[in-house]
DRENTI-551906 format. One record per residue (C-alpha): residue in three letters; x, z negated, y negated; residue number from 1. Coordinates in nm, 2 decimals. Each point is the difference from the previous one (the first is absolute). Last residue first. Layout:
N
+-----+--------+--------+--------+-----+
| res |     xx |     zz |     yy |   n |
+-----+--------+--------+--------+-----+
| ala |      X |      Z |      Y | NUM |
...
+-----+--------+--------+--------+-----+
//
This chain:
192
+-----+--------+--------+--------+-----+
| res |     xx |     zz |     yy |   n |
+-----+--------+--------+--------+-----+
| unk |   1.00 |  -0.70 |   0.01 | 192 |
| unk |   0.19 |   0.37 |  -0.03 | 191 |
| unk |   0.27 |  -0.17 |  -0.26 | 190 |
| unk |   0.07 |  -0.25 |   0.30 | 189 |
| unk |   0.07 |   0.26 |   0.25 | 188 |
| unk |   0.18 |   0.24 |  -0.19 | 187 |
| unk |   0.23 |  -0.33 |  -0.04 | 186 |
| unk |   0.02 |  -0.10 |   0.32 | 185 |
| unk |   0.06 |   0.35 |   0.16 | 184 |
| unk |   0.31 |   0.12 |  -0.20 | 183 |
| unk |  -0.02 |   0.23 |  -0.33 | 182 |
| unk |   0.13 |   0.32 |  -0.06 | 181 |
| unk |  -0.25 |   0.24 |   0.17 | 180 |
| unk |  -0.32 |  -0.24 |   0.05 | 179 |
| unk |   0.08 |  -0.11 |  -0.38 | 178 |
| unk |   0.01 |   0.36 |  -0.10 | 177 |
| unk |  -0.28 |   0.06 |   0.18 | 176 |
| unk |  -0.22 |  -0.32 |  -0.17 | 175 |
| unk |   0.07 |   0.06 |  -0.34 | 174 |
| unk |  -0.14 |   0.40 |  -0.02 | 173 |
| unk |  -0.30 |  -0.14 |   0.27 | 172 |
| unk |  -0.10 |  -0.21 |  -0.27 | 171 |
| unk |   0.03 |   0.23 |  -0.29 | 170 |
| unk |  -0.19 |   0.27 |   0.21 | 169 |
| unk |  -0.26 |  -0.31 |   0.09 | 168 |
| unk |  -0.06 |  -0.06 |  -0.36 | 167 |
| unk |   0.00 |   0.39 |  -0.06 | 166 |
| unk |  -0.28 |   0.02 |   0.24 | 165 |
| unk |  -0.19 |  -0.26 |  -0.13 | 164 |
| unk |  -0.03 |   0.06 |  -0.33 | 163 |
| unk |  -0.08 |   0.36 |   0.11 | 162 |
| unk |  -0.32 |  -0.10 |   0.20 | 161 |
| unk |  -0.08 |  -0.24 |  -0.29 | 160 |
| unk |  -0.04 |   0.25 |  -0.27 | 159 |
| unk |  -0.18 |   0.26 |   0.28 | 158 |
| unk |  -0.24 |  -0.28 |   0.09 | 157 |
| unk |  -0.03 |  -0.09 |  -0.41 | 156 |
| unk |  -0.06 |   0.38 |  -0.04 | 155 |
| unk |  -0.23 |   0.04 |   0.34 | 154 |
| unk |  -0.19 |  -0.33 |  -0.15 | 153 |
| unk |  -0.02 |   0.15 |  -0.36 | 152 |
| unk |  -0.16 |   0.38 |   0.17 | 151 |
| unk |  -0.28 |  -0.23 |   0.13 | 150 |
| unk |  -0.29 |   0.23 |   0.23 | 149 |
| unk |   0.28 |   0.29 |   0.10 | 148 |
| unk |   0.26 |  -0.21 |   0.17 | 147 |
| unk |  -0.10 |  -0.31 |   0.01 | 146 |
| unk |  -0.24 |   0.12 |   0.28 | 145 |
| unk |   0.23 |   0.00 |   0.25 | 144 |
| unk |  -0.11 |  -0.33 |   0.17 | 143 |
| unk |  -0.15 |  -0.18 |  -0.26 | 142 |
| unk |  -0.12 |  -0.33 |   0.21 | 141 |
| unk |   0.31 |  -0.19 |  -0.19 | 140 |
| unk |   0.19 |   0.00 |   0.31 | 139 |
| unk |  -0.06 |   0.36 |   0.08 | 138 |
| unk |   0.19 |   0.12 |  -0.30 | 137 |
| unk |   0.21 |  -0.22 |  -0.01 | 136 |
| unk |   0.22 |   0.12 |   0.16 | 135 |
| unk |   0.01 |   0.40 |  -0.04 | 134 |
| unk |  -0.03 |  -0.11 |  -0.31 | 133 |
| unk |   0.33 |  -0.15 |   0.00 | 132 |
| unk |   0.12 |   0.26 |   0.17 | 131 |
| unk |  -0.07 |   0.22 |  -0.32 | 130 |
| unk |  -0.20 |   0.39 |   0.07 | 129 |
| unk |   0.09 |   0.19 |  -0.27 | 128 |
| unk |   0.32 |   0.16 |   0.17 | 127 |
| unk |   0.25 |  -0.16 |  -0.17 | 126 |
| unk |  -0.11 |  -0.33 |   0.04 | 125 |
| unk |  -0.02 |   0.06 |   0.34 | 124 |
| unk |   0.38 |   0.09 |   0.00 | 123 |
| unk |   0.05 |  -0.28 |  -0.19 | 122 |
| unk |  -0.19 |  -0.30 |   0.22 | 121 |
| unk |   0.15 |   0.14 |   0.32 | 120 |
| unk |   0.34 |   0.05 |  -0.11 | 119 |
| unk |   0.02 |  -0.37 |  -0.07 | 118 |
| unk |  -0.16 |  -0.02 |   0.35 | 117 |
| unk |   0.26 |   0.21 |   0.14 | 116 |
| unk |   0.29 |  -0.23 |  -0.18 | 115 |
| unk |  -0.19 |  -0.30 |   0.11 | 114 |
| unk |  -0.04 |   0.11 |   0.37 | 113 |
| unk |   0.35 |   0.05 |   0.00 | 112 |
| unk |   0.11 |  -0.32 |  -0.12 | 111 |
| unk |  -0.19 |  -0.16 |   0.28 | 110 |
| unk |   0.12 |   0.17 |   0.26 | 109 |
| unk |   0.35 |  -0.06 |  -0.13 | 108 |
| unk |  -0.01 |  -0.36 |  -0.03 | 107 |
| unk |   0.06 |  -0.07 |   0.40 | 106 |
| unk |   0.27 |   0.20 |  -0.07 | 105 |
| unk |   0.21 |  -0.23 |  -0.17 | 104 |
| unk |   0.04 |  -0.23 |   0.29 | 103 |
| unk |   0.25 |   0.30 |   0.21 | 102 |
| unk |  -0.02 |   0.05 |   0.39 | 101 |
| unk |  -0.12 |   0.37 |  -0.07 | 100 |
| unk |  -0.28 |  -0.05 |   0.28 |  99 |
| unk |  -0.05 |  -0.36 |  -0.08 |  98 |
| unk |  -0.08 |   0.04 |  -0.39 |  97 |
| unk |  -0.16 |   0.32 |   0.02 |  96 |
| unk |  -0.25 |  -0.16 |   0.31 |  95 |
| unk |  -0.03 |  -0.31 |  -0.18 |  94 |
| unk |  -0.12 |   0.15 |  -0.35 |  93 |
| unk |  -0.24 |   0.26 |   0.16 |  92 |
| unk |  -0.15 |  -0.33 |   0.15 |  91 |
| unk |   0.02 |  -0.20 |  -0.33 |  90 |
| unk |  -0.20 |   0.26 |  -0.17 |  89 |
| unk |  -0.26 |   0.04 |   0.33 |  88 |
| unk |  -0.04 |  -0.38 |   0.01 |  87 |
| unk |  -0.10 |   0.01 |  -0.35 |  86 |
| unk |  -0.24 |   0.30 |  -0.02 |  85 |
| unk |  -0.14 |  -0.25 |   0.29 |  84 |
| unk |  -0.06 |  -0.29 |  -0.18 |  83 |
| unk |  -0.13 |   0.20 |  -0.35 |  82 |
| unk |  -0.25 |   0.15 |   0.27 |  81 |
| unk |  -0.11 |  -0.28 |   0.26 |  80 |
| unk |  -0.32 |  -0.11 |  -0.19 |  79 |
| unk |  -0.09 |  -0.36 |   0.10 |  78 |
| unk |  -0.13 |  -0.09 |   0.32 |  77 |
| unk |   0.18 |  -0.35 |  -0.02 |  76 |
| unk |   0.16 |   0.06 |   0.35 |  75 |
| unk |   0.10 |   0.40 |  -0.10 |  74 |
| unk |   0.17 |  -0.09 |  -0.32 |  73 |
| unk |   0.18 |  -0.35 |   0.14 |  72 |
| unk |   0.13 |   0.33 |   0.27 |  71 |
| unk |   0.07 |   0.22 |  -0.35 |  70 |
| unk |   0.20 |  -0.31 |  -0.10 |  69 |
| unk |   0.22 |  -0.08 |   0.33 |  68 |
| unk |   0.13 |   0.35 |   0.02 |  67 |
| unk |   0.10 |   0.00 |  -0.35 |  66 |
| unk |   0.15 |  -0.32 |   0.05 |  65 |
| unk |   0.15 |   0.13 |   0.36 |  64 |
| unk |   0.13 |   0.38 |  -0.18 |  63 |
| unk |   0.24 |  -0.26 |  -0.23 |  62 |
| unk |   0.12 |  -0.22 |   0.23 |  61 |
| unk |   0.08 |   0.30 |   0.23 |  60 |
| unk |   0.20 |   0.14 |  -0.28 |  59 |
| unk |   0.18 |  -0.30 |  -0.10 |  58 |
| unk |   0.09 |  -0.08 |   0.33 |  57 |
| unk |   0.09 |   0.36 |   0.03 |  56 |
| unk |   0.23 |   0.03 |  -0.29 |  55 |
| unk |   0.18 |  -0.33 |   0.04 |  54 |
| unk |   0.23 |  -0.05 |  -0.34 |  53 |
| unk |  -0.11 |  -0.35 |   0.02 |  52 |
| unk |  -0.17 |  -0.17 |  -0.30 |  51 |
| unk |  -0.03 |   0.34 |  -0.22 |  50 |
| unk |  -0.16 |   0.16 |   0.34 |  49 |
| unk |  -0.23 |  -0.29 |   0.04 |  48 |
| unk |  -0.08 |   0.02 |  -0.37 |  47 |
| unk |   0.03 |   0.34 |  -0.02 |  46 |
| unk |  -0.29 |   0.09 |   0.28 |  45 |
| unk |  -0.22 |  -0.34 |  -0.10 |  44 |
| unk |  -0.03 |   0.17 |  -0.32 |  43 |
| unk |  -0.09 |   0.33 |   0.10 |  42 |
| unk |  -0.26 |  -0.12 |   0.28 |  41 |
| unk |  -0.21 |  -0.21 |  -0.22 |  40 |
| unk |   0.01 |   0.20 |  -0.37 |  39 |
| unk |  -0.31 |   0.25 |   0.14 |  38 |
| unk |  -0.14 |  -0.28 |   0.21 |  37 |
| unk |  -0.03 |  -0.26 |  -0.29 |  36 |
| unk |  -0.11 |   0.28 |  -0.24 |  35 |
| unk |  -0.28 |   0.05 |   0.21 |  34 |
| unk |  -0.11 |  -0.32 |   0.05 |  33 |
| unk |   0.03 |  -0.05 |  -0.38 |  32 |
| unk |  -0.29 |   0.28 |  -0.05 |  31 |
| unk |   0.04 |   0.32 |   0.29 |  30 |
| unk |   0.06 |   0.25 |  -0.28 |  29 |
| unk |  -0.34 |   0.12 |   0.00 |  28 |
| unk |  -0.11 |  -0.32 |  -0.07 |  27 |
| unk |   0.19 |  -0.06 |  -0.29 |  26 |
| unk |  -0.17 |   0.28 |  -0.17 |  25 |
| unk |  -0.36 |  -0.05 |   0.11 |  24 |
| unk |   0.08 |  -0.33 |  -0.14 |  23 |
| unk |   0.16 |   0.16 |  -0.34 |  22 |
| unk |  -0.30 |   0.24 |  -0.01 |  21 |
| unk |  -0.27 |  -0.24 |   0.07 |  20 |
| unk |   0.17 |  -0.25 |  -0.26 |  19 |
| unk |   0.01 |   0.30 |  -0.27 |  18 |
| unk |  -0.41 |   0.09 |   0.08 |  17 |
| unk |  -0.07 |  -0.33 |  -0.12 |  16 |
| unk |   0.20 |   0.02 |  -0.33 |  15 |
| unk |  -0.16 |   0.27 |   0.00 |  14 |
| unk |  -0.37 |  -0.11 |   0.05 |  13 |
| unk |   0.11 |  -0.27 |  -0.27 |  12 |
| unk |   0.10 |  -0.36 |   0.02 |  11 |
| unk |  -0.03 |  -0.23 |  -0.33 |  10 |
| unk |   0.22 |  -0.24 |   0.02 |   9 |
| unk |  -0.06 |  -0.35 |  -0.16 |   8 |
| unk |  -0.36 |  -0.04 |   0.12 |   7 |
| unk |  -0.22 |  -0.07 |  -0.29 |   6 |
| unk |  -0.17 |  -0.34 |  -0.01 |   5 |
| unk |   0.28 |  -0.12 |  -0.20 |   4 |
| unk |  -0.05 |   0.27 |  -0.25 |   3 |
| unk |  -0.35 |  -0.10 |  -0.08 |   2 |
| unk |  -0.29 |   0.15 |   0.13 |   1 |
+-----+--------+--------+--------+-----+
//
């Protein structure tokens, strides 16, 4: 065989077993569909509201998208979950947003959850038992069993569960001082 009869990349079972992963992955996450209706509702929020200072319009406009996207959801038969976990943000968004009359509270839900999950990943950290585990466990077939049967996954899990949680720390120790100090466009626009 000569070396134009070889294939130019060799693929390996792990090399294989990476693709699974990173689909698996992306899946999970709701793939570019999911991103779509996670970014949707927020960006259509300050863009109306950076347009026209009108906090309901903008938040009607943005509970209709998400609205509109678990219904596409339901019609195509597709899994409603990452649609619905959406509709739920923005909805807890609208009703702090309406019921204190101010745009920047629309964010706050949503700022909380990310400071509890960044608590979340560290506290279980802590305890031995890493969120991200917790995870991924039952995506990768695993369940809990990363825990005794492959002490280097619950390292890496616990690695990654910390990374994570001071990420979102460091996020949430930007975004409250811009909620605090900041006006509504611009908290608005760093949060898309």
């Amino acid at each position: 065989m000569t070396s134009l009869d070889k294939p130019t990349e060799e693929t390996t079972e792990a090399d294989d077993a990476r693709a699974v992963t990173e689909a698996a992955l992306f899946e999970a996450f709701g793939g570019v569909r999911g991103m779509v209706e996670t970014v949707l509702p927020g960006l259509l929020f300050v863009t109306i509201f950076t347009l026209n200072n009108d906090l309901h319009m903008s938040a009607i406009a943005a509970l209709a998208v998400s609205v509109v996207l678990v219904v596409v959801r339901l019609v195509m038969k597709d899994t409603v979950k990452h649609a619905f976990s959406g509709v739920f943000g923005v909805a807890f968004g609208v009703v702090f947003a309406m019921m204190t009359d101010n745009a920047k509270n629309f964010y706050l839900p949503g700022m909380l959850y990310t400071l509890g999950l960044a608590l979340a990943y560290i506290v279980t950290s802590l305890a031995g038992v890493p969120l991200i585990g917790l995870i991924l466990g039952p995506v990768f077939k695993e369940n809990l069993s990363w825990r005794t049967r492959n002490p280097g996954r619950k390292k890496a899990y616990t690695k990654a569960s910390y990374a994570w949680g001071f990420i979102l720390l460091a996020k949430s120790a930007i975004l409250f001082p811009l909620y605090w100090w900041a006006d509504t466009e611009q908290l608005g626009w760093v949060l898309v």
